[in-house]
N, CA, C, O and CB atoms as a CASP TS submission, in Angstrom:
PFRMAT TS
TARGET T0000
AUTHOR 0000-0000-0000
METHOD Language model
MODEL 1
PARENT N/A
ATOM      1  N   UNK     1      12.762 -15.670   9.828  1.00  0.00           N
ATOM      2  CA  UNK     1      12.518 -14.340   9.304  1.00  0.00           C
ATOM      3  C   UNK     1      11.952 -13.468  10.426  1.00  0.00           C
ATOM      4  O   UNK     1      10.965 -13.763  11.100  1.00  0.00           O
ATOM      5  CB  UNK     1      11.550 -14.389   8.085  1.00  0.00           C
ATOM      6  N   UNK     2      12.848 -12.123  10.573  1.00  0.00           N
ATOM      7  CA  UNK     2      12.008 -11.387  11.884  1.00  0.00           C
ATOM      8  C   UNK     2      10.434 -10.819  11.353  1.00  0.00           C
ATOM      9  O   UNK     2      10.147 -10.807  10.156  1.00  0.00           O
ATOM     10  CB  UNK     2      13.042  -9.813  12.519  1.00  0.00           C
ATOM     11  N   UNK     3       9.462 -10.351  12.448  1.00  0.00           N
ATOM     12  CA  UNK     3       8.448 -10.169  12.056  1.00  0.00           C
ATOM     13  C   UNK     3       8.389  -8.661  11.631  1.00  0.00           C
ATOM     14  O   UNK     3       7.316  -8.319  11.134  1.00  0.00           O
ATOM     15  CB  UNK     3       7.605 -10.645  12.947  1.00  0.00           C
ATOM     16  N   UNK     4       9.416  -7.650  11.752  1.00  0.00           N
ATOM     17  CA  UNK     4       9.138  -6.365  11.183  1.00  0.00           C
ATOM     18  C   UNK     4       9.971  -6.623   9.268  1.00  0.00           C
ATOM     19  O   UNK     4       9.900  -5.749   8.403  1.00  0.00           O
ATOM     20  CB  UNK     4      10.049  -4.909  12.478  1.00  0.00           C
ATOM     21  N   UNK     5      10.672  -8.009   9.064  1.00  0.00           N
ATOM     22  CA  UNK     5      10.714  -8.374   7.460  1.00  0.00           C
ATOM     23  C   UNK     5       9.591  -8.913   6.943  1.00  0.00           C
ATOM     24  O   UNK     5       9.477  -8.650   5.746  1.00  0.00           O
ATOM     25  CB  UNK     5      11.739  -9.351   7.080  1.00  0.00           C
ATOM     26  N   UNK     6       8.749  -9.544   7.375  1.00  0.00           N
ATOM     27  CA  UNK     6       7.145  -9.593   7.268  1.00  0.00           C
ATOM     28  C   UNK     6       6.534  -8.647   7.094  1.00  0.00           C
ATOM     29  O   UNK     6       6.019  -8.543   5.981  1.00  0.00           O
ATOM     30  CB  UNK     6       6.500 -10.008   8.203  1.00  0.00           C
ATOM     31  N   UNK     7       6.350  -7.730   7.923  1.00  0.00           N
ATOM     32  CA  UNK     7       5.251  -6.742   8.161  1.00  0.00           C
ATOM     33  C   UNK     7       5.789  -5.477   6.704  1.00  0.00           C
ATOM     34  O   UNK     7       5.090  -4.660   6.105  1.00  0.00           O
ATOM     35  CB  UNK     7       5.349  -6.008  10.203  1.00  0.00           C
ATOM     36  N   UNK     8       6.814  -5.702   6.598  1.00  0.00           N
ATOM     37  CA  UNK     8       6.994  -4.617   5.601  1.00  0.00           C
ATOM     38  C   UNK     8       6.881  -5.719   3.744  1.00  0.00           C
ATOM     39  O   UNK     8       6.651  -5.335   2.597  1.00  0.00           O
ATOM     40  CB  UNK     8       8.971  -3.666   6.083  1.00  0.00           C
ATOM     41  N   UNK     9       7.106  -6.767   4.183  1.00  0.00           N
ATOM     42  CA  UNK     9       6.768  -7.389   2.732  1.00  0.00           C
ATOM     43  C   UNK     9       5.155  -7.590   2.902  1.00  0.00           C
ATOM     44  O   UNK     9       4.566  -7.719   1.828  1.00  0.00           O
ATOM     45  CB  UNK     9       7.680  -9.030   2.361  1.00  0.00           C
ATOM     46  N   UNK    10       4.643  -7.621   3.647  1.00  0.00           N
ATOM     47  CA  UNK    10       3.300  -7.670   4.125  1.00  0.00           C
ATOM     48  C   UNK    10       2.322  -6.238   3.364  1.00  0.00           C
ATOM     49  O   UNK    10       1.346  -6.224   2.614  1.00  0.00           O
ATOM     50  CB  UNK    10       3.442  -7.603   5.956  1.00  0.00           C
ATOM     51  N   UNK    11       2.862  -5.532   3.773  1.00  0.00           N
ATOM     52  CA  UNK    11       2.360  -4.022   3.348  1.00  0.00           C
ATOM     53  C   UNK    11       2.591  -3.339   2.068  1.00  0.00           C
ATOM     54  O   UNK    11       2.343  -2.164   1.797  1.00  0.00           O
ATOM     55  CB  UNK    11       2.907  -3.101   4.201  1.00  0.00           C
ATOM     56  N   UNK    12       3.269  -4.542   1.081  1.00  0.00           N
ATOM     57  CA  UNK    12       3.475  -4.115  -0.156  1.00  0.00           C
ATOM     58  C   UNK    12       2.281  -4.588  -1.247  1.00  0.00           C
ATOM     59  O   UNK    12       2.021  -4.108  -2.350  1.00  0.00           O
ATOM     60  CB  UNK    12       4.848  -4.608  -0.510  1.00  0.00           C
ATOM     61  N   UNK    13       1.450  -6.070  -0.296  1.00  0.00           N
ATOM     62  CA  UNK    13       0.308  -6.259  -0.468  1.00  0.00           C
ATOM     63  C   UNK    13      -0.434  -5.356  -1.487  1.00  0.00           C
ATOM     64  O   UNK    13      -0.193  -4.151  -1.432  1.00  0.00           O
ATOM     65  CB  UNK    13      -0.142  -6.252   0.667  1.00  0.00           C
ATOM     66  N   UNK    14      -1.469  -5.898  -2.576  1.00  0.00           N
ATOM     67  CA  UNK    14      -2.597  -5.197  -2.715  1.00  0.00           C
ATOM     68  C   UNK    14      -4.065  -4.941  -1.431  1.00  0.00           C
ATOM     69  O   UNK    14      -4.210  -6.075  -0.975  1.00  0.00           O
ATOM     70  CB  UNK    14      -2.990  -5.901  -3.919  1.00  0.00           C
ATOM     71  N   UNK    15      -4.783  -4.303  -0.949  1.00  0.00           N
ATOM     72  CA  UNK    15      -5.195  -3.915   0.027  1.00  0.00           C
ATOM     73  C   UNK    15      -6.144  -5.581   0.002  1.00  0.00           C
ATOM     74  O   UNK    15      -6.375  -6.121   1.084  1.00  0.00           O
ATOM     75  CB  UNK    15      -5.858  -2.248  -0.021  1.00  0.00           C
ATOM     76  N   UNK    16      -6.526  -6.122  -1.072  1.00  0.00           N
ATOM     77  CA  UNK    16      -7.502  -7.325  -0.979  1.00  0.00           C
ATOM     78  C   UNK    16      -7.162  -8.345  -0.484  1.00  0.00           C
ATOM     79  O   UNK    16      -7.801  -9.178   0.160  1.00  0.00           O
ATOM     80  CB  UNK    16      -7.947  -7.756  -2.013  1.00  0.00           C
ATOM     81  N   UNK    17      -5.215  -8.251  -1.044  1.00  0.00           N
ATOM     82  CA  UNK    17      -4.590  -9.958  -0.118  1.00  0.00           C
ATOM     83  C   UNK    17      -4.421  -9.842   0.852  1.00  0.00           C
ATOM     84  O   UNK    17      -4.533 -10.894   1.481  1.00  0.00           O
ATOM     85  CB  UNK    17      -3.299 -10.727  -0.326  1.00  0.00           C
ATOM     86  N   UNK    18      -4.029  -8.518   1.735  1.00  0.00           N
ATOM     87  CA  UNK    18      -3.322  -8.066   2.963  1.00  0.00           C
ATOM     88  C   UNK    18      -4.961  -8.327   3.763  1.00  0.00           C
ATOM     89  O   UNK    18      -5.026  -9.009   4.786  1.00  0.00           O
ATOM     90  CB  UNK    18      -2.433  -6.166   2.904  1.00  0.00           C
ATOM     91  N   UNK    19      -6.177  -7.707   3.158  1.00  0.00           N
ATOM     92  CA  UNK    19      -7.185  -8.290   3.599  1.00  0.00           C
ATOM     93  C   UNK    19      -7.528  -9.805   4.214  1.00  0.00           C
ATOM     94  O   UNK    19      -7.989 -10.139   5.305  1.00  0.00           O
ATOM     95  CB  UNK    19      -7.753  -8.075   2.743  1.00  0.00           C
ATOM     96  N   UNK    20      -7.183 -10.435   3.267  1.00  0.00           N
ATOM     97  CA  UNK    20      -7.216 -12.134   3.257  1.00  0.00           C
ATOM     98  C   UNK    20      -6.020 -12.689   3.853  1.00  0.00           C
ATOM     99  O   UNK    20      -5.939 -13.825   4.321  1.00  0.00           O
ATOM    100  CB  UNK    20      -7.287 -12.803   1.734  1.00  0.00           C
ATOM    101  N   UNK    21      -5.289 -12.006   3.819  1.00  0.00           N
ATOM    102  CA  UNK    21      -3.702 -12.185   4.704  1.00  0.00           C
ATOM    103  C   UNK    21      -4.274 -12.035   6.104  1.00  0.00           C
ATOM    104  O   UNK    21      -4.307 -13.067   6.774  1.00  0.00           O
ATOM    105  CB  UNK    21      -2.267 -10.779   4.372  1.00  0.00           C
ATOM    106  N   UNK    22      -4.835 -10.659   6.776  1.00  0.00           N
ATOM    107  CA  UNK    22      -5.487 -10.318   8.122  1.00  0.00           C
ATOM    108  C   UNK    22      -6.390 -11.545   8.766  1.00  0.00           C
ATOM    109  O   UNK    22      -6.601 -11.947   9.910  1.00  0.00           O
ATOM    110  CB  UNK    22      -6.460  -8.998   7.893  1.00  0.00           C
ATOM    111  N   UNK    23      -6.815 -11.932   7.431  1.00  0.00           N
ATOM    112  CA  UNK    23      -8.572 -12.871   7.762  1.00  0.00           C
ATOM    113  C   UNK    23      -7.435 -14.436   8.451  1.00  0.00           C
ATOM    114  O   UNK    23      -7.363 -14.997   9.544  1.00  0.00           O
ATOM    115  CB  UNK    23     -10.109 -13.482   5.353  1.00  0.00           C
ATOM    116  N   UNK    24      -6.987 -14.558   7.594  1.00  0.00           N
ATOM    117  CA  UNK    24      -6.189 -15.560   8.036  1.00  0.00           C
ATOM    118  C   UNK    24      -5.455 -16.028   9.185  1.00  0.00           C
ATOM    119  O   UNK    24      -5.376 -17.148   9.690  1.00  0.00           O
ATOM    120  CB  UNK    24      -5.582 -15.531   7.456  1.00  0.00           C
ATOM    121  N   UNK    25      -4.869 -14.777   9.523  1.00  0.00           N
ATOM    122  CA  UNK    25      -4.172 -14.673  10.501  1.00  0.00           C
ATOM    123  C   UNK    25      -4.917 -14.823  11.947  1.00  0.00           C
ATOM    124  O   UNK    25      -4.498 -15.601  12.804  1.00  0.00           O
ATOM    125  CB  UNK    25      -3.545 -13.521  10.290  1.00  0.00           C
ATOM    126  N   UNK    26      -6.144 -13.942  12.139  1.00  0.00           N
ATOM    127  CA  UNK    26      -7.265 -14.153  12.902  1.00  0.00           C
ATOM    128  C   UNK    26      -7.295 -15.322  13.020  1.00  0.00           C
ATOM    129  O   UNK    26      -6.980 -15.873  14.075  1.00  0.00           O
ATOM    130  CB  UNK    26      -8.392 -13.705  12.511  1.00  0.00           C
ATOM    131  N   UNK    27      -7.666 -15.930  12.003  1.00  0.00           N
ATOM    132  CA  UNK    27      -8.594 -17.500  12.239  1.00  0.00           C
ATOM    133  C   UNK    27      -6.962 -18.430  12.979  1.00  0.00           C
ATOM    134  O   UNK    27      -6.918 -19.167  13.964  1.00  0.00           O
ATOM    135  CB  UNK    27      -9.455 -18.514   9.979  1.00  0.00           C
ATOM    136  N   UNK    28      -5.787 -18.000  12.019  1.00  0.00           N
ATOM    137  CA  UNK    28      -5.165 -19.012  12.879  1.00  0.00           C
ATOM    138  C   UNK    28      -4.671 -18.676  14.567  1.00  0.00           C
ATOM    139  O   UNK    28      -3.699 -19.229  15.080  1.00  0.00           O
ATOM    140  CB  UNK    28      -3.914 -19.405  12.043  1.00  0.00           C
ATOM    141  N   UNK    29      -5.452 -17.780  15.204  1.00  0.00           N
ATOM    142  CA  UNK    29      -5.188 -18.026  16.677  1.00  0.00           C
ATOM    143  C   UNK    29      -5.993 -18.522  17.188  1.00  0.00           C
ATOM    144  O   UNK    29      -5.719 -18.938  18.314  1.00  0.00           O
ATOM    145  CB  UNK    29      -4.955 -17.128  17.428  1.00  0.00           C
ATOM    146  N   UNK    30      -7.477 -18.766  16.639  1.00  0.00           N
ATOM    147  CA  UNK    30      -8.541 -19.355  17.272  1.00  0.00           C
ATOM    148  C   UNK    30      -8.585 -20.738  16.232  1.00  0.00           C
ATOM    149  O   UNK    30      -8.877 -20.719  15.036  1.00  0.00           O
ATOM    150  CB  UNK    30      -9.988 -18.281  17.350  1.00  0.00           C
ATOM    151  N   UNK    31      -8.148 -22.120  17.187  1.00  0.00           N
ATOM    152  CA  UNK    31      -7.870 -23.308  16.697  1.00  0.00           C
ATOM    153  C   UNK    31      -8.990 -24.303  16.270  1.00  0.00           C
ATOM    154  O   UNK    31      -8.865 -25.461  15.872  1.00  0.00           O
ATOM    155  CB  UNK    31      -7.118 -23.834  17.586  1.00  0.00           C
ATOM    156  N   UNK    32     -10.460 -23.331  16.507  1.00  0.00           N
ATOM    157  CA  UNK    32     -11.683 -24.348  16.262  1.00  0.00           C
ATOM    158  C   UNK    32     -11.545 -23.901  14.485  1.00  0.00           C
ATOM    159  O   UNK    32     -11.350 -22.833  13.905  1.00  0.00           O
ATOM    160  CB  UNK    32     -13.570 -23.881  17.321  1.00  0.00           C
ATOM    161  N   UNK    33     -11.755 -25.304  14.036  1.00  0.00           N
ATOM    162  CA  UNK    33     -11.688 -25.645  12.867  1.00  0.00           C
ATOM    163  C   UNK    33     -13.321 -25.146  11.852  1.00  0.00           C
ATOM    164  O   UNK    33     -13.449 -24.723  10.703  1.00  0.00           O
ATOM    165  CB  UNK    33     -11.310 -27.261  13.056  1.00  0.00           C
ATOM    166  N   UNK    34     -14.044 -25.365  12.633  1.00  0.00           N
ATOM    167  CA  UNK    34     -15.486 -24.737  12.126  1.00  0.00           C
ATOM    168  C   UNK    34     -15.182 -23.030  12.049  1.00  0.00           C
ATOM    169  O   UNK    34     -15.322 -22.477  10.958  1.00  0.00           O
ATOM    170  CB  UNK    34     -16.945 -25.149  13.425  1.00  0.00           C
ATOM    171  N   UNK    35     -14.952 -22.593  12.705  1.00  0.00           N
ATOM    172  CA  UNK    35     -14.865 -21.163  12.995  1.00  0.00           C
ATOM    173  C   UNK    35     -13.563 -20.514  11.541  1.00  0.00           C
ATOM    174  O   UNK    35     -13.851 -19.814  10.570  1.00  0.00           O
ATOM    175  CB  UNK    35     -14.199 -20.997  14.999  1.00  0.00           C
ATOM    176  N   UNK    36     -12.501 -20.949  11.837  1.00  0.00           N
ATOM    177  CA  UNK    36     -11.958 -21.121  10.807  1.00  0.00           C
ATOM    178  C   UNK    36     -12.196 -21.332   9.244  1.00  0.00           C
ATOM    179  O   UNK    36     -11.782 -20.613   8.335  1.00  0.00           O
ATOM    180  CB  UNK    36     -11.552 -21.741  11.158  1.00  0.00           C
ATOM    181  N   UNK    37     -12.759 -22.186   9.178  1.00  0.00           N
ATOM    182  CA  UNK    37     -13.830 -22.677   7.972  1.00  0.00           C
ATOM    183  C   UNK    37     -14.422 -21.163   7.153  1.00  0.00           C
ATOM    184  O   UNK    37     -14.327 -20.693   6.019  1.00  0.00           O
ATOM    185  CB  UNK    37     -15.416 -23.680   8.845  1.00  0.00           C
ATOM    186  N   UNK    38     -15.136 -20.711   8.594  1.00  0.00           N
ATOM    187  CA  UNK    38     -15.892 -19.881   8.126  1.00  0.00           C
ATOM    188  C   UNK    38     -15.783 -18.750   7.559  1.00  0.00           C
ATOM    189  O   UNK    38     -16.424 -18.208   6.658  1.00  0.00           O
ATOM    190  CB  UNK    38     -16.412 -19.741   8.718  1.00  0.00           C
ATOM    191  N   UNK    39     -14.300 -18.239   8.601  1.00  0.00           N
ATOM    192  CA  UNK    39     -13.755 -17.327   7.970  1.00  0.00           C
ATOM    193  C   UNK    39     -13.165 -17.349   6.573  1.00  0.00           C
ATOM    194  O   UNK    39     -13.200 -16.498   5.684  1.00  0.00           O
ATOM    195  CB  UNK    39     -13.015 -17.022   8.687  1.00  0.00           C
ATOM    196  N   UNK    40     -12.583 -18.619   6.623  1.00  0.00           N
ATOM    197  CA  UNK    40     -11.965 -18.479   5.220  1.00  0.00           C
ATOM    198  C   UNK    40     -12.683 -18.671   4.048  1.00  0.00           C
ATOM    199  O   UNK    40     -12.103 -18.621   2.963  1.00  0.00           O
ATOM    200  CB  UNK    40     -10.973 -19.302   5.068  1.00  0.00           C
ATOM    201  N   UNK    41     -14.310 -18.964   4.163  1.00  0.00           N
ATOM    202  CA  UNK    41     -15.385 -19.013   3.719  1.00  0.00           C
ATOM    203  C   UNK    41     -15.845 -17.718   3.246  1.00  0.00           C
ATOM    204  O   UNK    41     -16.405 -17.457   2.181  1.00  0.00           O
ATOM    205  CB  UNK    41     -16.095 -19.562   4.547  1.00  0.00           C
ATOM    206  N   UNK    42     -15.439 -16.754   4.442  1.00  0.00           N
ATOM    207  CA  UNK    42     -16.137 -15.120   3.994  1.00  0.00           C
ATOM    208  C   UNK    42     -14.907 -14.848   3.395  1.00  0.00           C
ATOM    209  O   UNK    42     -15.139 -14.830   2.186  1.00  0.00           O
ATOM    210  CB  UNK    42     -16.699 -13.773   5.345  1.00  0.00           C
ATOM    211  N   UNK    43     -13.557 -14.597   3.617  1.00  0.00           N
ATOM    212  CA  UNK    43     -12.604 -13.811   3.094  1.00  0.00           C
ATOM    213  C   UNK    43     -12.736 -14.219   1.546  1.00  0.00           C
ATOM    214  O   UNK    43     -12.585 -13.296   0.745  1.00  0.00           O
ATOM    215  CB  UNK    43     -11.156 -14.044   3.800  1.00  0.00           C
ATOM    216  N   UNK    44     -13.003 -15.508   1.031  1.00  0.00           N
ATOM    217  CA  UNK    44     -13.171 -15.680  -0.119  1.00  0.00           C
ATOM    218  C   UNK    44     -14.061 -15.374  -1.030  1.00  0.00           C
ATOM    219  O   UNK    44     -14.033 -15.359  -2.261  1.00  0.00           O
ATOM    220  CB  UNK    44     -13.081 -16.450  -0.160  1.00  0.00           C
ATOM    221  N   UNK    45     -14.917 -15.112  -0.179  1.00  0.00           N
ATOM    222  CA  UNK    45     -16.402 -14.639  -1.133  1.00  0.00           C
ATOM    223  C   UNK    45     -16.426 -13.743  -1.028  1.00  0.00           C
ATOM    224  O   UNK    45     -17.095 -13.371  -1.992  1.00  0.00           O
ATOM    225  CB  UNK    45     -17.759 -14.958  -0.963  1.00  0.00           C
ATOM    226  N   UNK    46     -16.033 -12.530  -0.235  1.00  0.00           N
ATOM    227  CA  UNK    46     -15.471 -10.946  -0.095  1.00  0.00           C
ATOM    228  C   UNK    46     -14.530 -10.765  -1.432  1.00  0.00           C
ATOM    229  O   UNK    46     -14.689 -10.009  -2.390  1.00  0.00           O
ATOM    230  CB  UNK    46     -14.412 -10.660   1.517  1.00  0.00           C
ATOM    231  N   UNK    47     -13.747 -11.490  -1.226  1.00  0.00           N
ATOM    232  CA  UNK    47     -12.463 -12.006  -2.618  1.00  0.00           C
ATOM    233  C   UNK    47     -13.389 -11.804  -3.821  1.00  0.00           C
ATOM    234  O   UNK    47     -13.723 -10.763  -4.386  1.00  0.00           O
ATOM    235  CB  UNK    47     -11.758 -14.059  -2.632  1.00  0.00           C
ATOM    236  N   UNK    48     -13.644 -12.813  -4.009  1.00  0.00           N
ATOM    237  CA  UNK    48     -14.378 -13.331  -5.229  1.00  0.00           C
ATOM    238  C   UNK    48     -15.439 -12.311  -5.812  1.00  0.00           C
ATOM    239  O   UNK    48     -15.584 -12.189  -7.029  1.00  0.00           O
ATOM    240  CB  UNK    48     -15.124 -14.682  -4.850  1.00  0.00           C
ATOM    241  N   UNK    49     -16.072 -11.682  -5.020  1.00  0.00           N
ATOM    242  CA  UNK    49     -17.055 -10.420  -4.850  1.00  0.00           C
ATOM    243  C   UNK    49     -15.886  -8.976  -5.512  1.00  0.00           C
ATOM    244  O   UNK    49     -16.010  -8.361  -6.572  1.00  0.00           O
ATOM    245  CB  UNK    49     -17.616 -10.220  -2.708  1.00  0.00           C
ATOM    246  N   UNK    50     -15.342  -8.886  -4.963  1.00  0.00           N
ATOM    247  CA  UNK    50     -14.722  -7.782  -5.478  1.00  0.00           C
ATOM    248  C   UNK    50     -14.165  -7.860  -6.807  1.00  0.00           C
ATOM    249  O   UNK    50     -14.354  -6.895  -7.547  1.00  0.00           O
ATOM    250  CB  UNK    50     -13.793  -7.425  -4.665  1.00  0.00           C
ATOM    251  N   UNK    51     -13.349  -9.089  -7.336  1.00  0.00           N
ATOM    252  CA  UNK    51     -12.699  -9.596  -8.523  1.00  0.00           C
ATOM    253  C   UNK    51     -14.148  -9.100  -9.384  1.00  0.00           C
ATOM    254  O   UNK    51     -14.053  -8.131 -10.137  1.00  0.00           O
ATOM    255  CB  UNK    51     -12.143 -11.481  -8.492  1.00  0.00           C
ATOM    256  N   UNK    52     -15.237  -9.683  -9.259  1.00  0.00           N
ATOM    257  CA  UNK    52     -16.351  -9.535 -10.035  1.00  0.00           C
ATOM    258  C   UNK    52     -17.075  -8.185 -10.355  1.00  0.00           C
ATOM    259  O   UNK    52     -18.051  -8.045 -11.093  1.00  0.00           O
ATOM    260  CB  UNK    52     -17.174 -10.300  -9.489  1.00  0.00           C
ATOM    261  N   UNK    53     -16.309  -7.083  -9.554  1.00  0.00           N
ATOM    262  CA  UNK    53     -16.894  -5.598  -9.700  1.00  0.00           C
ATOM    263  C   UNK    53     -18.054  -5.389  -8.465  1.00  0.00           C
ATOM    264  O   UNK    53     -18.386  -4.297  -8.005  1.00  0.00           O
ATOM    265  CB  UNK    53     -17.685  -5.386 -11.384  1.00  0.00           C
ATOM    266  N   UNK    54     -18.562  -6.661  -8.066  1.00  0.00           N
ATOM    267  CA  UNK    54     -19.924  -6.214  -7.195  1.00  0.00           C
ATOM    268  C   UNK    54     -19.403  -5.295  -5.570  1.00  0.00           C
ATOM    269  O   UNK    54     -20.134  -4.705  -4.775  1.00  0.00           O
ATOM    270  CB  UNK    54     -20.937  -8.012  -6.714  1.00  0.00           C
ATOM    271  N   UNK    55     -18.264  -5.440  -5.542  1.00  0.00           N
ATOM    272  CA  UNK    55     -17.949  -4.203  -4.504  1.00  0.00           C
ATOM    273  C   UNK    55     -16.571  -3.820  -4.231  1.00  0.00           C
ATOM    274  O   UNK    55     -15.570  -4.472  -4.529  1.00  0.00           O
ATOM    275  CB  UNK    55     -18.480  -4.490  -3.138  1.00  0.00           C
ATOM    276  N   UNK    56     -16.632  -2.402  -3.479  1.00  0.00           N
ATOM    277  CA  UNK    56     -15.323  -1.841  -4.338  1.00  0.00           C
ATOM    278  C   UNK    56     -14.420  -2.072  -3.011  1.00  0.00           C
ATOM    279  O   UNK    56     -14.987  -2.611  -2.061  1.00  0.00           O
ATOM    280  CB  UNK    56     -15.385   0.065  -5.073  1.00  0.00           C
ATOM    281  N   UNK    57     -13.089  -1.714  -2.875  1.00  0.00           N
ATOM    282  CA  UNK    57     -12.419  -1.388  -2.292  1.00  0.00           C
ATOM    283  C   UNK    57     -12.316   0.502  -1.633  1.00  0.00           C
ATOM    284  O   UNK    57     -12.475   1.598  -2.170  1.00  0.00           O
ATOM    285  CB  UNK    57     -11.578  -2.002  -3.034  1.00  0.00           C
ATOM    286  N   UNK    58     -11.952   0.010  -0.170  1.00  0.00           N
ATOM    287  CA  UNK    58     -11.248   1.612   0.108  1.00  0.00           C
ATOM    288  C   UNK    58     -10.184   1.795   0.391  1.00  0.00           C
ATOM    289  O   UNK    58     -10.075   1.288   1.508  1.00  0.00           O
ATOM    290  CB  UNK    58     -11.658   2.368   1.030  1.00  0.00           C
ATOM    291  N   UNK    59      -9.024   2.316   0.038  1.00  0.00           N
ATOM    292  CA  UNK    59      -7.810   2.891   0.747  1.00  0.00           C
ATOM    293  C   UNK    59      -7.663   2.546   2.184  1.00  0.00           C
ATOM    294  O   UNK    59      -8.567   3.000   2.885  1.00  0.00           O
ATOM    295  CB  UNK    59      -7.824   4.360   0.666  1.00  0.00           C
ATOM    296  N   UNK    60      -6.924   1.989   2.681  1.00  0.00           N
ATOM    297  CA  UNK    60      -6.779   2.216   4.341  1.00  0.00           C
ATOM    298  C   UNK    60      -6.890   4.207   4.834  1.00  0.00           C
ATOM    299  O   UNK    60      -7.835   4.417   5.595  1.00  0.00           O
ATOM    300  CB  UNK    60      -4.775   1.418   4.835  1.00  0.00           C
ATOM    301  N   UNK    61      -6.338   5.059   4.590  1.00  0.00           N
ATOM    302  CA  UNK    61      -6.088   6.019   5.052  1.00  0.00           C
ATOM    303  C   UNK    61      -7.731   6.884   4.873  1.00  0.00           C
ATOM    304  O   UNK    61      -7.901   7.941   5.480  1.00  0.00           O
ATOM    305  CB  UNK    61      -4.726   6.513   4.366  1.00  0.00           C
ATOM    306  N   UNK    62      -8.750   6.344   4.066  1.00  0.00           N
ATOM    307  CA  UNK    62      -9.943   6.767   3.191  1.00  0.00           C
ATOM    308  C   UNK    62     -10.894   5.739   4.223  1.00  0.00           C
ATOM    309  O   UNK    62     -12.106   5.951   4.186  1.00  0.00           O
ATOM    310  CB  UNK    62      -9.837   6.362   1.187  1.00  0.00           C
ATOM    311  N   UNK    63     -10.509   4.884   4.934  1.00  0.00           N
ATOM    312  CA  UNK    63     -11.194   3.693   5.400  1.00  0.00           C
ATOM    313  C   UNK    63     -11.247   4.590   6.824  1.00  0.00           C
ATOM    314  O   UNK    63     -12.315   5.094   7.172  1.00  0.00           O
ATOM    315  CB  UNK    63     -10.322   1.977   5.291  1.00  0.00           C
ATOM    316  N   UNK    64     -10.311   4.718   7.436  1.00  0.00           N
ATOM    317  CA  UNK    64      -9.775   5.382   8.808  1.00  0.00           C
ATOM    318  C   UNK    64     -10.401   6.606   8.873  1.00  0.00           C
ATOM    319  O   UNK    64     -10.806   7.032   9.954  1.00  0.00           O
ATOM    320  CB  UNK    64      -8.179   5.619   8.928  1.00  0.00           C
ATOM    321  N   UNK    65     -10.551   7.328   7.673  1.00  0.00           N
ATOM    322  CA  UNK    65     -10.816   8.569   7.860  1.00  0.00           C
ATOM    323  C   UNK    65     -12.569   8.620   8.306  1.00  0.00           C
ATOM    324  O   UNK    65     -13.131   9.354   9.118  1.00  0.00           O
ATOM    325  CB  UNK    65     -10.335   9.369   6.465  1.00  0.00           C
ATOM    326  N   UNK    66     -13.125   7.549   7.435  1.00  0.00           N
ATOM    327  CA  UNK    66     -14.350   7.710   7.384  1.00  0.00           C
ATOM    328  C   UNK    66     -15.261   7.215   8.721  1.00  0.00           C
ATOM    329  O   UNK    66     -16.326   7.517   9.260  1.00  0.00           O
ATOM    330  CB  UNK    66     -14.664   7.087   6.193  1.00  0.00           C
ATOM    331  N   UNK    67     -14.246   6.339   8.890  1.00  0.00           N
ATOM    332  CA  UNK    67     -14.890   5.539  10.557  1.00  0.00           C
ATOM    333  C   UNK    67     -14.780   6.263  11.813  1.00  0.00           C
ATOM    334  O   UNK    67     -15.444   5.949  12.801  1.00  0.00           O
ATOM    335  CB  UNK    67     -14.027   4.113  11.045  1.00  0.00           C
ATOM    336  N   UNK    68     -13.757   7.452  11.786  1.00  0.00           N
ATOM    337  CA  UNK    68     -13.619   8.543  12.554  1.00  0.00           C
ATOM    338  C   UNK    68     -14.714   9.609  12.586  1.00  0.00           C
ATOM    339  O   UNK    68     -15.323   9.987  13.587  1.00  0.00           O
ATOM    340  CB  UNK    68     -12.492   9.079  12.190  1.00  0.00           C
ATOM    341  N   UNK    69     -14.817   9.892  11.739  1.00  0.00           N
ATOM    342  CA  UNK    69     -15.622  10.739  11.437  1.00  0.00           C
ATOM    343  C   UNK    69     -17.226   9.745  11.605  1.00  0.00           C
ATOM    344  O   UNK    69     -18.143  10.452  12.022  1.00  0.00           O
ATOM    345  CB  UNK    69     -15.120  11.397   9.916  1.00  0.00           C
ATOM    346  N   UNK    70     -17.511   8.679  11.412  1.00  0.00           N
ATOM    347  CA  UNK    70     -18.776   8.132  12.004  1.00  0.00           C
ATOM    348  C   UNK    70     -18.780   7.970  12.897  1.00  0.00           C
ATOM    349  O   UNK    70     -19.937   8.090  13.300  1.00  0.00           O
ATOM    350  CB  UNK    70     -19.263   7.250  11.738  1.00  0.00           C
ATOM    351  N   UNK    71     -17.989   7.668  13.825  1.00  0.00           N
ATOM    352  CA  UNK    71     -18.030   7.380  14.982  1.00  0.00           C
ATOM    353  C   UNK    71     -17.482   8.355  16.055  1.00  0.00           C
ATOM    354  O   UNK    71     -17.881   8.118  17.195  1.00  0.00           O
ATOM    355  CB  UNK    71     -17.512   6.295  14.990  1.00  0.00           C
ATOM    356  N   UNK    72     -16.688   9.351  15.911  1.00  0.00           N
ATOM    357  CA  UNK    72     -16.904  10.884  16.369  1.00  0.00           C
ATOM    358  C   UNK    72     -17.988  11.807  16.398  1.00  0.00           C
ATOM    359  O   UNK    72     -18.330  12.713  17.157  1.00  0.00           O
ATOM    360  CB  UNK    72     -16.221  11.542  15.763  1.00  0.00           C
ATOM    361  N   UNK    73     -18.482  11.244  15.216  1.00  0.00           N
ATOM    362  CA  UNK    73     -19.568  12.896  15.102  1.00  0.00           C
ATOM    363  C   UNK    73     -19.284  13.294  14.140  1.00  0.00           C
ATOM    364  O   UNK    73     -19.780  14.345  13.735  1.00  0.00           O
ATOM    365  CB  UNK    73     -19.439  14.247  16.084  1.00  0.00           C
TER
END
């Protein structure tokens, strides 16, 4: 499968799996297994955290906007 048929079934994602999709992907270029662990330790409890209401999601385009603007001025 080429990787721009990925990236577009990728992006049809809800923003939480494409999240946990990202987390994943990270951990699998760095091959230490602890490190790994860990991540997939947080992406799940980030997961699990949100399913439960205790925190929300932002839009990517609402996410971008806001980190610009903090970190611009």
């Amino acid at each position: 499968m080429e990787l721009s048929v990925i990236e577009k079934e990728a992006m049809r994602l809800p923003d939480t799996e494409r999240a946990l999709l990202a987390g994943r992907l990270l951990t699998s270029l760095d091959k230490s297994p602890d490190l790994q662990r860990k991540w997939t330790e947080e992406a799940e409890r980030r997961y699990a955290a949100y399913l439960r209401g205790d925190i929300a999601v932002v839009d990517g385009p609402q996410a971008m906007a806001s980190l610009h603007a903090r970190f611009r001025g």
